[in-house]
N, C-alpha and C positions, 0 to 999 in steps of 0.2 A: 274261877267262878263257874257254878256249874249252869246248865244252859235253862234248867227250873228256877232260878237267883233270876238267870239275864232277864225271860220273858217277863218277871215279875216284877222287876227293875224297869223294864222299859212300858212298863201300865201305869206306873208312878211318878216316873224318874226321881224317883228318892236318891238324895246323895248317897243314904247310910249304904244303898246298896251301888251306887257305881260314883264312880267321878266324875268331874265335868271333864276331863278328857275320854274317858271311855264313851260317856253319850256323845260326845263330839266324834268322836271315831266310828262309831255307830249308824250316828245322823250322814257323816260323810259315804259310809258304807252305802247307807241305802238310797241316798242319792247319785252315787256310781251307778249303781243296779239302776237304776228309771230312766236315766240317762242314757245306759247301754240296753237298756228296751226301746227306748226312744228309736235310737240309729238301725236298730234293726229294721223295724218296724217300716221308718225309713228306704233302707233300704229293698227292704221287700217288696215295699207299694210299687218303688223306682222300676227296679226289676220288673213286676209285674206292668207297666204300664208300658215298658220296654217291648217285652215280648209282647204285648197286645197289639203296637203300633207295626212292628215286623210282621205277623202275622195279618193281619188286616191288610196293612200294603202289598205282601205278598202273595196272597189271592184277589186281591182287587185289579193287578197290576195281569194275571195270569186270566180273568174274567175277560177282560177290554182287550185281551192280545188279539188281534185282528192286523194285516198287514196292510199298508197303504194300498196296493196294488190287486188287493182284494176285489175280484167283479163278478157278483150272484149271479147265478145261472137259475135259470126256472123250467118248469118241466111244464111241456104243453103236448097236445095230440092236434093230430093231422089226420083228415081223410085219405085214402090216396084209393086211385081204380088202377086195377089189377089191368096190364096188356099181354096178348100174349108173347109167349115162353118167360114169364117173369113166374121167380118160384120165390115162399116164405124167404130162403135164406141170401138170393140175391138181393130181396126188399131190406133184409134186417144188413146187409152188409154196406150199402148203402147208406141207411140212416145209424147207422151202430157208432157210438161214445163211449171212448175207452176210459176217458173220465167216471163215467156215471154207472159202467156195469163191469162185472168179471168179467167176462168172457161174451162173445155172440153168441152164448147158445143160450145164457141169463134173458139178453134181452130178446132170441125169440120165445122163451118160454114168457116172459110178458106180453109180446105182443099174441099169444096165442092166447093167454090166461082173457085179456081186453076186447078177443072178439070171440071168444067161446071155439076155439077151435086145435083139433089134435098138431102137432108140428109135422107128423106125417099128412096132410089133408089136404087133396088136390085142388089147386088155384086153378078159378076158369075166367079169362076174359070178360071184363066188364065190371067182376066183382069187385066189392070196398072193403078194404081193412080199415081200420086204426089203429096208428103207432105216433107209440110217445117221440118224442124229440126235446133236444133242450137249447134253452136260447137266452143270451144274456139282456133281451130286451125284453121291457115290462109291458104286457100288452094286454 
Protein backbone atom coordinates (compact mmCIF):
# COMPACT_ATOMS: atom_id res chain seq x y z
CA UNK A 1 0.00 0.00 0.00
CA UNK A 2 1.53 3.18 -0.82
CA UNK A 3 1.86 5.80 1.93
CA UNK A 4 -0.87 8.41 -0.08
CA UNK A 5 -3.55 5.02 0.30
CA UNK A 6 -2.28 4.81 4.15
CA UNK A 7 -2.80 8.61 5.05
CA UNK A 8 -6.12 8.52 3.24
CA UNK A 9 -7.14 5.24 4.91
CA UNK A 10 -6.41 6.54 8.16
CA UNK A 11 -8.95 9.88 7.68
CA UNK A 12 -11.69 7.33 6.99
CA UNK A 13 -10.65 4.20 8.23
CA UNK A 14 -12.52 2.58 5.29
CA UNK A 15 -12.03 -1.09 5.31
CA UNK A 16 -12.07 -0.96 1.35
CA UNK A 17 -8.72 0.53 1.94
CA UNK A 18 -6.99 -1.31 5.09
CA UNK A 19 -8.02 -4.11 7.37
CA UNK A 20 -8.93 -4.18 10.77
CA UNK A 21 -5.69 -5.75 11.48
CA UNK A 22 -3.70 -3.10 9.77
CA UNK A 23 -5.73 -0.24 11.66
CA UNK A 24 -4.95 -2.33 14.65
CA UNK A 25 -1.29 -2.43 13.88
CA UNK A 26 -1.36 1.14 13.32
CA UNK A 27 -3.50 2.02 16.40
CA UNK A 28 -0.76 -0.14 18.32
CA UNK A 29 1.98 1.60 16.48
CA UNK A 30 1.01 4.96 17.64
CA UNK A 31 0.47 4.12 20.82
CA UNK A 32 4.03 2.77 21.18
CA UNK A 33 5.19 6.11 19.91
CA UNK A 34 3.12 8.29 22.98
CA UNK A 35 4.12 5.91 25.29
CA UNK A 36 7.89 6.07 24.39
CA UNK A 37 7.34 10.03 24.46
CA UNK A 38 5.79 9.57 27.61
CA UNK A 39 9.05 7.92 29.37
CA UNK A 40 11.27 10.28 27.93
CA UNK A 41 9.80 13.10 28.89
CA UNK A 42 9.81 11.36 32.02
CA UNK A 43 12.79 10.73 32.32
CA UNK A 44 14.17 14.05 31.27
CA UNK A 45 11.92 16.03 33.95
CA UNK A 46 13.67 13.06 36.51
CA UNK A 47 17.07 14.06 35.30
CA UNK A 48 16.42 17.53 35.30
CA UNK A 49 15.20 17.86 38.72
CA UNK A 50 18.27 15.58 39.71
CA UNK A 51 20.70 17.90 38.58
CA UNK A 52 18.79 20.89 40.11
CA UNK A 53 18.82 19.37 43.63
CA UNK A 54 22.94 18.40 43.34
CA UNK A 55 23.58 21.64 42.13
CA UNK A 56 21.49 23.67 44.66
CA UNK A 57 22.99 21.45 47.61
CA UNK A 58 26.26 21.89 46.23
CA UNK A 59 26.67 25.71 46.57
CA UNK A 60 24.34 25.86 49.42
CA UNK A 61 26.46 23.46 51.40
CA UNK A 62 29.89 25.47 49.86
CA UNK A 63 27.85 29.15 50.98
CA UNK A 64 27.53 28.12 55.02
CA UNK A 65 31.17 26.41 54.89
CA UNK A 66 32.46 28.17 57.84
CA UNK A 67 34.26 26.10 60.59
CA UNK A 68 33.30 25.56 64.08
CA UNK A 69 36.41 27.01 65.50
CA UNK A 70 35.90 29.96 63.56
CA UNK A 71 36.55 33.40 65.83
CA UNK A 72 36.11 37.17 63.87
CA UNK A 73 38.78 39.35 64.43
CA UNK A 74 37.81 43.22 64.18
CA UNK A 75 40.07 45.91 63.29
CA UNK A 76 40.26 48.86 65.60
CA UNK A 77 42.85 51.98 66.14
CA UNK A 78 44.58 53.07 69.14
CA UNK A 79 46.23 56.19 70.15
CA UNK A 80 49.52 55.72 71.27
CA UNK A 81 52.50 58.78 72.48
CA UNK A 82 55.58 58.55 70.94
CA UNK A 83 58.63 58.29 73.99
CA UNK A 84 61.85 58.70 73.32
CA UNK A 85 64.24 56.68 71.02
CA UNK A 86 60.89 54.94 69.83
CA UNK A 87 61.00 54.97 65.76
CA UNK A 88 57.87 54.20 63.04
CA UNK A 89 59.35 50.65 62.60
CA UNK A 90 59.80 49.70 66.29
CA UNK A 91 56.11 51.00 66.86
CA UNK A 92 54.79 48.95 63.84
CA UNK A 93 56.86 45.73 64.97
CA UNK A 94 55.45 45.73 67.96
CA UNK A 95 51.73 45.91 67.07
CA UNK A 96 52.36 44.14 63.48
CA UNK A 97 49.80 40.78 62.65
CA UNK A 98 50.93 38.49 60.45
CA UNK A 99 47.45 37.47 59.99
CA UNK A 100 46.01 40.54 58.70
CA UNK A 101 49.10 41.96 56.47
CA UNK A 102 52.03 40.86 54.02
CA UNK A 103 54.75 42.04 55.27
CA UNK A 104 55.78 44.99 58.16
CA UNK A 105 56.39 47.22 55.76
CA UNK A 106 52.34 46.87 54.42
CA UNK A 107 51.34 47.79 57.70
CA UNK A 108 53.69 50.83 58.22
CA UNK A 109 52.80 52.08 54.97
CA UNK A 110 49.18 52.14 56.62
CA UNK A 111 49.95 53.44 59.47
CA UNK A 112 51.68 56.24 57.61
CA UNK A 113 48.74 56.43 54.95
CA UNK A 114 46.35 57.16 58.82
CA UNK A 115 48.31 59.87 60.20
CA UNK A 116 49.46 61.57 56.84
CA UNK A 117 52.95 60.98 57.24
CA UNK A 118 56.22 59.88 54.97
CA UNK A 119 57.90 56.38 56.58
CA UNK A 120 60.99 58.24 56.46
CA UNK A 121 59.68 61.27 59.00
CA UNK A 122 61.33 61.85 62.33
CA UNK A 123 59.33 60.89 65.45
CA UNK A 124 59.79 63.42 68.44
CA UNK A 125 58.78 62.85 71.95
CA UNK A 126 55.43 63.50 73.08
CA UNK A 127 53.84 62.93 69.64
CA UNK A 128 50.42 60.64 68.74
CA UNK A 129 50.12 58.31 66.12
CA UNK A 130 47.31 56.01 65.20
CA UNK A 131 47.65 52.48 64.49
CA UNK A 132 45.31 49.87 63.49
CA UNK A 133 45.34 46.76 65.61
CA UNK A 134 43.11 43.77 65.64
CA UNK A 135 41.09 42.06 68.41
CA UNK A 136 38.78 39.24 68.63
CA UNK A 137 36.59 41.17 71.09
CA UNK A 138 33.46 43.20 69.93
CA UNK A 139 33.71 46.40 71.52
Amino acid sequence: MSEAMAIAASLYNNPRFNSESEIRIRNNKLRRQKIVRRQYMLISAIVFVVMFVAVFNIFSFKASAQSDSYVPEYKYYKTITIHSGDSLWKLASSEYNEDHYQNIESYISEICKINSIDSDTILYAGESLVIPYYSCDYK
